[in-house]
LUMRO-674935 format. One line per field, with one value per residue: residue in three letters; x, y, z of N, C-alpha, C, O in turn. Coordinates in Angstrom, 2 decimals, m for minus. Example, Ala and Ser with C-alpha at 12.3 -4.5 7.8 and 13.67 -1.06 7.14 Angstrom:
REM LUMRO-674935
res	ALA,SER
n_X	13.19,12.85
n_Y	m5.69,m2.25
n_Z	7.80,7.08
ca_X	12.30,13.67
ca_Y	m4.50,m1.06
ca_Z	7.80,7.14
c_X	13.20,12.90
c_Y	m3.30,0.03
c_Z	7.80,7.87
o_X	14.24,13.41
o_Y	m3.32,1.14
o_Z	8.46,8.04
***
This chain:
REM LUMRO-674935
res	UNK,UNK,UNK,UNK,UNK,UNK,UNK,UNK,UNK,UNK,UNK,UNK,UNK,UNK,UNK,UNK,UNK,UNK,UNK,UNK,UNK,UNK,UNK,UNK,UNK,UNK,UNK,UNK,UNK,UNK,UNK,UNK,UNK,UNK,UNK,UNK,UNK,UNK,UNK,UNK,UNK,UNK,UNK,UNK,UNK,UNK,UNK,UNK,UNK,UNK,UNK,UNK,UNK,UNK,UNK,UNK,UNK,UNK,UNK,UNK,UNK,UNK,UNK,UNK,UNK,UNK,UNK,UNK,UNK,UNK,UNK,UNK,UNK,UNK,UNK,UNK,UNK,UNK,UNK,UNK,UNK,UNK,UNK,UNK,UNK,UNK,UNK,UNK,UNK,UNK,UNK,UNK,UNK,UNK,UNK,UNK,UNK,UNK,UNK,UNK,UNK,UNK,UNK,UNK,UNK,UNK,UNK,UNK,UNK,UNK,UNK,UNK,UNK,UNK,UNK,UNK,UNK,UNK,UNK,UNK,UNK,UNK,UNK,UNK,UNK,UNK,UNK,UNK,UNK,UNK,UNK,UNK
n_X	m14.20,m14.14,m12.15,m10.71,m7.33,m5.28,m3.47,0.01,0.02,m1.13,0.47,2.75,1.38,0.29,2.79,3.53,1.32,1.58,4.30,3.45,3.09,3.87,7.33,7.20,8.48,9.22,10.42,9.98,7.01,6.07,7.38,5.08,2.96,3.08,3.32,0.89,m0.85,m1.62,m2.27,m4.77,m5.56,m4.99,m5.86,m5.97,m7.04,m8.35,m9.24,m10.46,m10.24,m10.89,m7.64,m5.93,m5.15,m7.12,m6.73,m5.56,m6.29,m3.90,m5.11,m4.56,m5.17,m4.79,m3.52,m4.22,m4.02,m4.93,m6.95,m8.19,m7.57,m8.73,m5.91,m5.25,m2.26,m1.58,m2.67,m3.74,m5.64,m5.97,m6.08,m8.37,m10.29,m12.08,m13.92,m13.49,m11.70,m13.76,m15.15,m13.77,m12.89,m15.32,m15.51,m13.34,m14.74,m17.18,m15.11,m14.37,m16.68,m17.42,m15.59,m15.72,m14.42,m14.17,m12.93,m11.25,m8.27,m6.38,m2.83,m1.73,0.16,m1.07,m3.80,m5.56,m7.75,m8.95,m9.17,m10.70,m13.02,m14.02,m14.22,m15.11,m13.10,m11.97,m9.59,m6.95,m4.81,m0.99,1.26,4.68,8.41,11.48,14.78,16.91
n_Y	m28.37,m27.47,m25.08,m22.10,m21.65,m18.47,m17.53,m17.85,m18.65,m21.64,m23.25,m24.74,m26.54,m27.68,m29.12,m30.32,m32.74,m33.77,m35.19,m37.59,m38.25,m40.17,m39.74,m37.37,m33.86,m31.52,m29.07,m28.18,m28.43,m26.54,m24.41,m24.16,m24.19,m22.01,m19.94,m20.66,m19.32,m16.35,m16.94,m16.72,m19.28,m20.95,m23.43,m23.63,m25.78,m26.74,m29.12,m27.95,m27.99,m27.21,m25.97,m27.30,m29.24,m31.32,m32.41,m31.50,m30.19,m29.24,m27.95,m26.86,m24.72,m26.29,m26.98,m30.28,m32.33,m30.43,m29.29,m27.12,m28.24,m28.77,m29.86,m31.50,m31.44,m31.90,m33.80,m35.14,m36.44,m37.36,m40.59,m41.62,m39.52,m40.41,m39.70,m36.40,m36.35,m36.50,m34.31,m32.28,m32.91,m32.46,m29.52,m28.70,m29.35,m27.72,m25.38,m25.76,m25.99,m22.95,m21.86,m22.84,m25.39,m28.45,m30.82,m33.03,m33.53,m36.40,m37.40,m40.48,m42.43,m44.56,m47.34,m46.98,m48.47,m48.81,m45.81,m44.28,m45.74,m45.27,m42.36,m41.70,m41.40,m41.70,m43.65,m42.74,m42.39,m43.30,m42.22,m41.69,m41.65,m40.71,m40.27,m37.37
n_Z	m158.24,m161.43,m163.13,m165.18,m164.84,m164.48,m163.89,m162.48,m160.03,m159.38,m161.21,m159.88,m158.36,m160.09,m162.37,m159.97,m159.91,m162.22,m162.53,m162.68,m165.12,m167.06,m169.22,m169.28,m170.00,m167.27,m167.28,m169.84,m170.25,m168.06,m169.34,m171.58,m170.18,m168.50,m170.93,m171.64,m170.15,m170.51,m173.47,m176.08,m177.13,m175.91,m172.94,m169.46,m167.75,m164.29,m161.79,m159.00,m155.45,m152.25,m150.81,m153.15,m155.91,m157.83,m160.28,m163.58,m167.04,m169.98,m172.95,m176.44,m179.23,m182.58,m185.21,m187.73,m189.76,m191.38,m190.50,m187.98,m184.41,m180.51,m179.37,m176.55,m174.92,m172.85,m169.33,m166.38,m163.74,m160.28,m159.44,m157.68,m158.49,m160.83,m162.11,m163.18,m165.34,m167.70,m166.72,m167.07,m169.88,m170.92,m170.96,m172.28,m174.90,m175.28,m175.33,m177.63,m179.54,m178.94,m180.92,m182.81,m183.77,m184.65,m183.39,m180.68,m179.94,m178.99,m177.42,m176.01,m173.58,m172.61,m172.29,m175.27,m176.35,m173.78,m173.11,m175.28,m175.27,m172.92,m172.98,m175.67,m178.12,m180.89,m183.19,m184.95,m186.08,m185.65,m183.46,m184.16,m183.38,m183.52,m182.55,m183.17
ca_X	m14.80,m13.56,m11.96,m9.63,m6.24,m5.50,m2.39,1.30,0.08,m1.22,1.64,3.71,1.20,m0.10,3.90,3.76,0.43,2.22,5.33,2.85,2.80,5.23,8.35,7.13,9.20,8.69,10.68,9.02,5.87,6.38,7.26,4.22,2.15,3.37,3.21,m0.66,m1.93,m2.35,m2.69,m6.37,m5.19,m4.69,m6.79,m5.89,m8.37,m7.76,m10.06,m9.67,m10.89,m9.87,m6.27,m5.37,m6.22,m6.83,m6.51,m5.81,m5.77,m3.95,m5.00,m4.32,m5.76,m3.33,m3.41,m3.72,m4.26,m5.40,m7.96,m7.80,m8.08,m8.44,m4.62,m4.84,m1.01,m0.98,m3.67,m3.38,m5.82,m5.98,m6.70,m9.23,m11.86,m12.18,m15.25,m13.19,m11.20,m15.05,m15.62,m12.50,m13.20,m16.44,m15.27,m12.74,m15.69,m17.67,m14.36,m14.27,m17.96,m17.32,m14.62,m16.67,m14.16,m15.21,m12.44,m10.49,m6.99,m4.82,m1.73,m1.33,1.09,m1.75,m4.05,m5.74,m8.82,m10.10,m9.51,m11.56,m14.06,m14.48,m13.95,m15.55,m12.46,m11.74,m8.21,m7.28,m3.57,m0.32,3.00,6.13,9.56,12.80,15.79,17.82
ca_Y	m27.44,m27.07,m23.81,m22.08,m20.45,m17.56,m17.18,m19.05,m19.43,m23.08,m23.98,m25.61,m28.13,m28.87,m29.67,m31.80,m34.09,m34.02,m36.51,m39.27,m38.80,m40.71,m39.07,m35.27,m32.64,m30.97,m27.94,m27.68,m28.50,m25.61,m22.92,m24.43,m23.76,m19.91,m19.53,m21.36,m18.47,m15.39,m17.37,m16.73,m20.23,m22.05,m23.33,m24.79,m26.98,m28.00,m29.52,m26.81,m28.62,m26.39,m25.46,m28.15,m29.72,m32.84,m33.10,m30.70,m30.71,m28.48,m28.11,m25.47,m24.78,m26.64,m27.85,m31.68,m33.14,m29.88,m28.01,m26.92,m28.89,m28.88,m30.62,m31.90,m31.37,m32.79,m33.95,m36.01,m36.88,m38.06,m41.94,m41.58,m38.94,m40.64,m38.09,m35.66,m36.36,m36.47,m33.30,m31.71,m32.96,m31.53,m28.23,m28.33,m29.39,m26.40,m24.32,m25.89,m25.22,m21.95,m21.31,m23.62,m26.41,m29.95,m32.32,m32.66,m34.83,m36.79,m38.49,m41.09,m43.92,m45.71,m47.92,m46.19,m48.80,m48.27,m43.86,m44.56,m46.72,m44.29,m40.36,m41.30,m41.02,m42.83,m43.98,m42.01,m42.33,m43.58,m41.12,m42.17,m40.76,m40.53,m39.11,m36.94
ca_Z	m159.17,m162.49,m163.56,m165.86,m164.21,m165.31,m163.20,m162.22,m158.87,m159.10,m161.68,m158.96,m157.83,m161.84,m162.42,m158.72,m160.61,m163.94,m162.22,m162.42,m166.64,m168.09,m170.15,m169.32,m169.67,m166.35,m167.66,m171.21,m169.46,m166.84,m169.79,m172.21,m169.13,m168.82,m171.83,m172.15,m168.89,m171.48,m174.55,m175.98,m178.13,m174.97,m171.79,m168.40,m166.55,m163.20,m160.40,m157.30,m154.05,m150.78,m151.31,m154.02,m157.12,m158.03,m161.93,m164.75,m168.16,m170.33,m174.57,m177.10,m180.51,m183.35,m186.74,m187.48,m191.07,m192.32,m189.56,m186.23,m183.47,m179.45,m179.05,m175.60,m174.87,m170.99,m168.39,m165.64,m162.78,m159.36,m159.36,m156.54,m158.93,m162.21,m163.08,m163.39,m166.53,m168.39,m166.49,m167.81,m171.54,m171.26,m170.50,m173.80,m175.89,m175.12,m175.58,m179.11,m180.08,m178.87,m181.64,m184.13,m183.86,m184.26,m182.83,m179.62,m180.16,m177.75,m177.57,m174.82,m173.53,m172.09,m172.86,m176.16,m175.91,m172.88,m173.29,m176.70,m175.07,m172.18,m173.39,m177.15,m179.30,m182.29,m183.39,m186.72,m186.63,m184.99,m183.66,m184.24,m182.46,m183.54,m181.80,m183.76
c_X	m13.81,m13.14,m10.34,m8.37,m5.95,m3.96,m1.13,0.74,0.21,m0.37,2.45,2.66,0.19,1.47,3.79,2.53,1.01,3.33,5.08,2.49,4.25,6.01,7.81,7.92,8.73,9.16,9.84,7.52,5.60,6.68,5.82,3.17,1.97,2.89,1.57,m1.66,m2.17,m2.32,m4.11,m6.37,m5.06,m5.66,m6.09,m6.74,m7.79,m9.14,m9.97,m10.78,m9.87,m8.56,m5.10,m6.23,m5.79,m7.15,m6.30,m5.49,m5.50,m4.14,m5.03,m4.59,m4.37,m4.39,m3.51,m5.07,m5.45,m6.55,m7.53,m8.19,m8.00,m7.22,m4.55,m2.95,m0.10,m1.97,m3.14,m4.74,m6.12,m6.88,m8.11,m10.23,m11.56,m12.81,m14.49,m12.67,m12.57,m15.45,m14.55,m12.91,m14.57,m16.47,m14.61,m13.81,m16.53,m16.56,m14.48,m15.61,m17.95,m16.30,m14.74,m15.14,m14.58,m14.41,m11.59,m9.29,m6.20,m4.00,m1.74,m0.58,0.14,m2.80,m5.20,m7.49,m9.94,m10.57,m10.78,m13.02,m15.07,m14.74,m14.59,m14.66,m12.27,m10.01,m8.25,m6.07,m2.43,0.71,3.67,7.19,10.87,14.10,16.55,19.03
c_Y	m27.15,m25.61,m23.19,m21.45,m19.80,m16.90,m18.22,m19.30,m21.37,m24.17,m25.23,m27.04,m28.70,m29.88,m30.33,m32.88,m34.57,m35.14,m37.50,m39.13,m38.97,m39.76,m37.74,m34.82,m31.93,m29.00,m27.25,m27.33,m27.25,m24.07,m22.80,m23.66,m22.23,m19.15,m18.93,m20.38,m17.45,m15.64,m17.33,m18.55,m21.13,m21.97,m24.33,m24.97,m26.91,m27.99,m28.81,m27.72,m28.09,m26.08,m26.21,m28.39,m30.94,m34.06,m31.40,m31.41,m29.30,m28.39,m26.53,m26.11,m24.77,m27.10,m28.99,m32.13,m31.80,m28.75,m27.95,m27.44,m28.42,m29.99,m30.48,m32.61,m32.27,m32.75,m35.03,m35.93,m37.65,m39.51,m41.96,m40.29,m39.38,m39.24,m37.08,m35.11,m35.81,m35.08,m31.88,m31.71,m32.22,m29.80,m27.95,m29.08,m28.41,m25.64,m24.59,m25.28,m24.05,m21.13,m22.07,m24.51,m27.50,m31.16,m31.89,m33.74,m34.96,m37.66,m39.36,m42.23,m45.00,m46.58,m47.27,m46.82,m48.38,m46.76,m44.40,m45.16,m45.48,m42.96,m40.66,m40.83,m42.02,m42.67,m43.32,m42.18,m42.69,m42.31,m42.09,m40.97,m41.00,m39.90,m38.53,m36.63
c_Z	m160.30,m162.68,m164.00,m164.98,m165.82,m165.06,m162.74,m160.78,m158.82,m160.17,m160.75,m158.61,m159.36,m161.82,m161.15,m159.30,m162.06,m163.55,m163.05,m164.42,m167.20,m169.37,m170.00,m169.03,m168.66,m166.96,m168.65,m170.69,m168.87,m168.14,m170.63,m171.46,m168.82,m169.75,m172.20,m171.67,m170.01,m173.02,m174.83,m176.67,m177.24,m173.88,m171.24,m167.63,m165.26,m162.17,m159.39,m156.55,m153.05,m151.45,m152.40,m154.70,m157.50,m159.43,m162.74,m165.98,m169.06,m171.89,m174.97,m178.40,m181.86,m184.40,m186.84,m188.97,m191.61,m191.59,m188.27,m185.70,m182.02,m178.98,m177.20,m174.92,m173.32,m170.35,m167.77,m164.19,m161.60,m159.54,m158.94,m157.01,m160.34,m163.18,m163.42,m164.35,m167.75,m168.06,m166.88,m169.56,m171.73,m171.77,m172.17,m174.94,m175.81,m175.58,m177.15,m179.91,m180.06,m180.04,m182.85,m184.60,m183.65,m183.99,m181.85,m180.06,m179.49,m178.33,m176.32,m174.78,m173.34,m172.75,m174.02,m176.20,m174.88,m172.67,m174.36,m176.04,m173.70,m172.29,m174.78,m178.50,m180.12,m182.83,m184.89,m186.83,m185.42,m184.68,m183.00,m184.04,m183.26,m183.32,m182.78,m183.09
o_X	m12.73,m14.01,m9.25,m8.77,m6.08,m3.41,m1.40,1.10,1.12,m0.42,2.60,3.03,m0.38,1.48,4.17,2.86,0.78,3.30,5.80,1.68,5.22,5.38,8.15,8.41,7.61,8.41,9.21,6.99,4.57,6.28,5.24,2.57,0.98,2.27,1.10,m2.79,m3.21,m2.34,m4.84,m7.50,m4.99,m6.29,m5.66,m7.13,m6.56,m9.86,m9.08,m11.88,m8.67,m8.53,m3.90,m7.44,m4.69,m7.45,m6.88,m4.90,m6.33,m3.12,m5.32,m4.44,m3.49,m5.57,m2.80,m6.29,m6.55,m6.89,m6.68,m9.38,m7.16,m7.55,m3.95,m2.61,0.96,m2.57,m2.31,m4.48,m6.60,m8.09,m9.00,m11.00,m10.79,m12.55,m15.05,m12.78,m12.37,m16.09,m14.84,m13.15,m14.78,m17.15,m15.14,m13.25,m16.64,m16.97,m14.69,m15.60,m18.43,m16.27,m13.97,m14.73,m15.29,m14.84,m11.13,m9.65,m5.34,m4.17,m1.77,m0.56,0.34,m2.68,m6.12,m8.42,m11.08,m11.67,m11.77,m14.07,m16.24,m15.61,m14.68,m15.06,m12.47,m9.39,m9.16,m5.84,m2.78,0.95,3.54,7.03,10.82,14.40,17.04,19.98
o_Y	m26.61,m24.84,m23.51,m20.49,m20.04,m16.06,m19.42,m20.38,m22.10,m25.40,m26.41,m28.21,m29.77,m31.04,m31.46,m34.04,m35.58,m36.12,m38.13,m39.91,m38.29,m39.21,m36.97,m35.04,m31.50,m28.03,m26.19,m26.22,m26.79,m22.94,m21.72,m22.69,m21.51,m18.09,m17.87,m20.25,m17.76,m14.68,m17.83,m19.03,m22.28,m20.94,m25.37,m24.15,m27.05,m27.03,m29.24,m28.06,m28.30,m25.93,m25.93,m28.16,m31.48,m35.23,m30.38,m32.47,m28.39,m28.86,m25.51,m27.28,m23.94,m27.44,m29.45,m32.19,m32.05,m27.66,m28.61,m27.61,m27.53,m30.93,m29.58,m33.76,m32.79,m31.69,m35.79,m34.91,m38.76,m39.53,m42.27,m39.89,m38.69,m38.45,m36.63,m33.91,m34.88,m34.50,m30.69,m30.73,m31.46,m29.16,m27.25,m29.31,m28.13,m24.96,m23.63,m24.33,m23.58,m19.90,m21.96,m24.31,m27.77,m32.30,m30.75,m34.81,m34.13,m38.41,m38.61,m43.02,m46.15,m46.57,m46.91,m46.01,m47.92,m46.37,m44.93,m44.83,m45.09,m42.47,m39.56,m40.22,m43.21,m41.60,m43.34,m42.16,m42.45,m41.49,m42.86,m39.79,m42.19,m38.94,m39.43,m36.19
o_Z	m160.05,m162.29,m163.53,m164.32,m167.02,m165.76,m162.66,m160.34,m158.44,m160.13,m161.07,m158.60,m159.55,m161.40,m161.44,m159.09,m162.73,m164.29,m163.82,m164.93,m167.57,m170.28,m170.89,m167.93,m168.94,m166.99,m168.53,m170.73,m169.36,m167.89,m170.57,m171.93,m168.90,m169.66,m172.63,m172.14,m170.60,m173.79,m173.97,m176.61,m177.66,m173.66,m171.74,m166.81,m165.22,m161.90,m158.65,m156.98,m152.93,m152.67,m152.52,m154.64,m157.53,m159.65,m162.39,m166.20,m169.08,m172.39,m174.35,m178.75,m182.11,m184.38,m185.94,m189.07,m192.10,m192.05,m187.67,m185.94,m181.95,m178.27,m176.62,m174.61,m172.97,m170.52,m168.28,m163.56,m161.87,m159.74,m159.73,m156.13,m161.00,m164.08,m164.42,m164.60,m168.54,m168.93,m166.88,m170.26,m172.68,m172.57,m173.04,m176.01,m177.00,m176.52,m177.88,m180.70,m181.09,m180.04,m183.80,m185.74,m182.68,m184.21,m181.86,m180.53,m179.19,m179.28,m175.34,m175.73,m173.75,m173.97,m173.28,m176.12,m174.94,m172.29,m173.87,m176.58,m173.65,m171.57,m175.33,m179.49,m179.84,m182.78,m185.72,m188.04,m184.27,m185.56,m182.04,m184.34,m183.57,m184.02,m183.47,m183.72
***
C-alpha cells in the first residue's frame, strides 16, 4: 500500500533499499529525507507491506528551465514488484495536479530508454558532473 511518511521511523529501512542506487549519498540522502518529513515542498512514497517496504520514492517541488517541477530526487524499488514504481509515479502526478504543476523530472544512471518507454517520459536534456 502506498503511503506518505510523515515520520523518521521508516527512514532506516528507505536508506537500507537506497544501497542498491548507485553513487547515493547515504548521509545526504538520510538528512534530504529529514528534512523532506515536514516539508509541505516535499513527499515520500513508500510501499508498506506488514512491517517493511518494498520501494519508495522520494520528490520535491524545484525549478528546472524556468517552472516548477515534481524533481524526483531518489526512488528505488524492489526487483520482485515492478508495479509499484507506476504506482508510486502515479501518486506524484496527482500531487502535481494538485499544486497545478505539469511535469515530473528524473535523473537516472540506468537505462533512460526503457524508463521513457515504460513511465512516459521524454528526454529534454543531458547532466553533466564535474568535480571541483
Amino acid at each position: 500500500m502506498i503511503q506518505q511518511i510523515d515520520s523518521i521511523i521508516l527512514i532506516p529501512q528507505i536508506l537500507k533499499l537506497a544501497k542498491a542506487i548507485p553513487d547515493i549519498k547515504e548521509k545526504v540522502l538520510e538528512k534530504m529525507l529529514i528534512d523532506g518529513i515536514n516539508d509541505a515542498g516535499s513527499k515520500i512514497l513508500v510501499d508498506k507491506k506488514d512491517n517493511g517496504i518494498r520501494g519508495f520514492m522520494f520528490a520535491s517541488i524545484e525549478g528546472f528551465r524556468g517552472e516548477d517541477v515534481i524533481f524526483i530526487q531518489a526512488t528505488y524499488v524492489d526487483p520482485k514488484y515492478p508495479n509499484i514504481c507506476q504506482e508510486l509515479i502515479t501518486q506524484l502526478k496527482h500531487w502535481a495536479q494538485e499544486k497545478s504543476i505539469r511535469s515530473l523530472v528524473a535523473i537516472t544512471s540506468r537505462n533512460t530508454k526503457a524508463i521513457m518507454r515504460k513511465y512516459k517520459f521524454k528526454h529534454v536534456s543531458s547532466i553533466m558532473k564535474r568535480e571541483v
